[in-house]
C-alpha positions in Angstrom: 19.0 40.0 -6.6 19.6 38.4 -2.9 16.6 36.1 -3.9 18.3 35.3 -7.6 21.6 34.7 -5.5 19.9 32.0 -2.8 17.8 30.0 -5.5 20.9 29.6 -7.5 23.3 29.0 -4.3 20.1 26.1 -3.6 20.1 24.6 -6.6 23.8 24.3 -7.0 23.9 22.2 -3.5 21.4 20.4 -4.4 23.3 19.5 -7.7 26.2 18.4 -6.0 24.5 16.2 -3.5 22.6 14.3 -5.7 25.1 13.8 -8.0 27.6 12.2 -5.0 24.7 10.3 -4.1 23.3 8.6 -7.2 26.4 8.7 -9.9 27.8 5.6 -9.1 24.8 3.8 -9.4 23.8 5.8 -12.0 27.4 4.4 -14.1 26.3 1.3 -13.7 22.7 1.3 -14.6 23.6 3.3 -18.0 26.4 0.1 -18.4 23.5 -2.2 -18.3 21.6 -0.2 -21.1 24.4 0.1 -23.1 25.2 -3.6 -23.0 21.6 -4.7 -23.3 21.6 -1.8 -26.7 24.9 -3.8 -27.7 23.4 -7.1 -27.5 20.4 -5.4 -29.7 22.6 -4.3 -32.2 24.4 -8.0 -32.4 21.2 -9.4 -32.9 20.4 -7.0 -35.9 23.9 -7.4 -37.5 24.0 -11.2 -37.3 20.4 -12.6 -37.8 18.6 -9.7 -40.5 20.4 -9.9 -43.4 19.1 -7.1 -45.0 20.2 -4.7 -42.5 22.5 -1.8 -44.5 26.0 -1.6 -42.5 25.6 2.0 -42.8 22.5 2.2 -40.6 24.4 -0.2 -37.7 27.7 2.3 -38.1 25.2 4.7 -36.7 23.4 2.8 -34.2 27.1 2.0 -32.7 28.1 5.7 -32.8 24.7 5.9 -30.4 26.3 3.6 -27.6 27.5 6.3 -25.5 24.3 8.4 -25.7 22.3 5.1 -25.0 24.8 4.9 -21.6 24.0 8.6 -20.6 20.4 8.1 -20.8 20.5 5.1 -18.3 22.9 7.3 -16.3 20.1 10.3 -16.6 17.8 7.7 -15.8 18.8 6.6 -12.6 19.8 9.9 -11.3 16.0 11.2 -12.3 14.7 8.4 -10.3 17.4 9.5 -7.3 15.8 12.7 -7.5 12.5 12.3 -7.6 11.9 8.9 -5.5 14.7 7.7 -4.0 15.4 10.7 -2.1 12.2 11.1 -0.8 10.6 10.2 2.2 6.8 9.0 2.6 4.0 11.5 3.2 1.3 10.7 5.5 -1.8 11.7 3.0 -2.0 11.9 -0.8 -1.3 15.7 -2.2 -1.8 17.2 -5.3 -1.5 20.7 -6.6 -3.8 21.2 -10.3 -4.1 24.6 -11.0 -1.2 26.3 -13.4 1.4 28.4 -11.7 0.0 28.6 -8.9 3.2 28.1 -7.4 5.4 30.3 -9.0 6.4 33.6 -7.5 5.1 31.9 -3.6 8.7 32.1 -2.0 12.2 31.2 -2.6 11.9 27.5 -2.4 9.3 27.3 -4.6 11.6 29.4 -7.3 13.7 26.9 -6.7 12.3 23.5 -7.5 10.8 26.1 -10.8 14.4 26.3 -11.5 15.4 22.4 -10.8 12.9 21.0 -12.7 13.3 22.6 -16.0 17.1 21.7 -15.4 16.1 18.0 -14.9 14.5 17.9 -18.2 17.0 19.5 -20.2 19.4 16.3 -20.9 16.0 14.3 -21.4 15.5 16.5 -24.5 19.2 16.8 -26.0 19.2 12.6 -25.7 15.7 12.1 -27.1 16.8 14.2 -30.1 20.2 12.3 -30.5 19.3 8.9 -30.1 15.5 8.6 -32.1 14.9 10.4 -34.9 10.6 11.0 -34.4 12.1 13.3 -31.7 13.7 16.3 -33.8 10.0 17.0 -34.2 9.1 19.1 -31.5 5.7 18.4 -31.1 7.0 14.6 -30.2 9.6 15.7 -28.4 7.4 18.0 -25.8 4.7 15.1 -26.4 7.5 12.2 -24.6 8.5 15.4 -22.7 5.3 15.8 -21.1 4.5 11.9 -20.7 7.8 11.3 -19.0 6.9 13.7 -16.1 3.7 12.8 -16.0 4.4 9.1 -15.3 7.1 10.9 -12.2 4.5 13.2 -11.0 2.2 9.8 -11.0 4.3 7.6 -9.4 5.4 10.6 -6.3 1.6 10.9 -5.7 0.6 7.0 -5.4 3.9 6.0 -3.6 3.2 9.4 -1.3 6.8 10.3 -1.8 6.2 13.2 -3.4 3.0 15.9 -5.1 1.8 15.4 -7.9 1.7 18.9 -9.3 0.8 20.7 -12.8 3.8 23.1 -12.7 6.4 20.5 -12.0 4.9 19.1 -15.2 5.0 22.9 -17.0 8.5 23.2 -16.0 9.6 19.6 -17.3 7.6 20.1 -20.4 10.0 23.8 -20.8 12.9 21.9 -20.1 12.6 19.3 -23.0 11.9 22.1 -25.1 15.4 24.0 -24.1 17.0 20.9 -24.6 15.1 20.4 -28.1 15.9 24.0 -28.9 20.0 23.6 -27.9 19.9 20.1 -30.2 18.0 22.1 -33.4 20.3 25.0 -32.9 23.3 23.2 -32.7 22.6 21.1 -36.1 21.9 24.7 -37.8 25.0 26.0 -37.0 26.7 23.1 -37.7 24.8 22.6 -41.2 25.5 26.5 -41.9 29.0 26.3 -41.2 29.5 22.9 -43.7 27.6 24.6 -46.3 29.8 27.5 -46.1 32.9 25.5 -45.9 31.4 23.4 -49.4 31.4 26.8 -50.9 34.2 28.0 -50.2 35.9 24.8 -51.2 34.1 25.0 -54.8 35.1 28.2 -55.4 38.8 27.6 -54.7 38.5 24.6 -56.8 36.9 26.8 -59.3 39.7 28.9 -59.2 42.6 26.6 -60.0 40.3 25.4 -62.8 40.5 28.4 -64.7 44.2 29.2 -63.5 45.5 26.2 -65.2 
C-alpha cells in the first residue's frame, strides 16, 4: 500500500511538471496542425467538386481533436526527448518484463507509460476511421512507441526498452477500449430512446 501511495504520489509530480513545462508550446504546435488541417480542408472544399458537404461538416467537427493531437504531440516529445539528458553509451533493455516488479521507480515509469498512450488511442479512434479496428489501432500503437523508443536509443537520451513498448502498446488499447465503450453506450442509449419514442408515437396513434 506505502508502495501504491509513492508510485502514484510520483507520477502525479511528474504530471504536473511536465505539463507547466511543455503546455504552452504544446498550444501552439497543436494551432499549427489545426491550421495546416484547415488549410487541407479549404483545399478539398474549393478545388474537388465532388466532395459531399456532408463528409467536410465532419472533417470540421474534427478541428479540435486535430489541435489536441499536436498538443499530445509535443508534450510526448517533452517527455520523452526534450527532457532528457544525453547518456554516455547506447542502452537497451529486450527481454519482456523484465522490469516490472524491480523497485518503485521502475513501477512507476510501468504506470507513466501506459498513461502516455492513453490520449494516443481515444484521438486515433476519433479522428481516422481504420483506427476503430483494434488490431490497427494497437498496430499505430505499437509503431508510434517504437519510432520513441528508437529515436531515445540513437540520440542516447534515453533506453530503448521492450516494456516501455508493452506498456504503450496497453495504453492505446485502454484508450481504444474507453472510445469502443463509450460509442456502445451511447448507441444503446439512442436505440432505447428511438423505442421509446415509437412506442409513444404508437400510442397516440391508436388513442386518436
Amino acid at each position: 500500500m506505502r508502495d501504491a501511495k509513492a508510485v502514484l504520489a510520483a507520477v502525479v509530480n511528474d504530471c504536473r511538471v511536465y505539463w507547466s513545462d511543455y503546455f504552452e508550446a504544446g498550444l501552439v504546435a497543436g494551432a499549427v496542425l489545426a491550421f495546416l488541417y484547415c488549410l487541407i480542408l479549404l483545399y478539398r472544399f474549393i478545388c474537388l467538386k465532388n466532395i459531399v458537404k456532408t463528409s467536410t461538416f465532419d472533417a470540421c467537427i474534427k478541428i479540435p481533436f486535430v489541435a489536441l493531437l499536436g498538443l499530445y504531440c509535443y508534450m510526448v516529445l517533452g517527455v520523452t526527448v526534450l527532457s532528457r539528458t544525453k547518456e554516455a553509451v547506447y542502452f537497451f533493455r529486450l527481454v519482456p518484463f523484465s522490469t516490472w516488479g524491480t523497485d518503485t521507480m521502475s513501477l512507476k515509469f510501468w504506470v507513466e507509460n501506459i498513461l502516455m498512450m492513453i490520449p494516443f488511442g481515444i484521438l486515433l479512434y476519433v479522428l481516422w476511421m481504420p483506427f476503430r479496428k483494434i488490431y490497427w489501432s494497437l498496430f499505430a500503437g505499437g509503431l508510434f512507441s517504437l519510432i520513441i523508443e528508437s529515436i531515445q536509443l540513437f540520440t542516447r537520451l534515453g533506453k530503448f526498452e521492450t516494456d516501455d513498448i508493452i506498456n504503450n502498446i496497453f495504453g492505446t488499447l485502454i484508450g481504444f477500449l474507453l472510445c469502443k465503450g463509450a460509442e456502445y453506450i451511447s448507441g444503446s442509449f439512442l436505440a432505447y430512446e428511438r423505442k421509446r419514442k415509437m412506442k409513444e408515437f404508437r400510442a397516440m396513434k391508436q388513442h386518436f
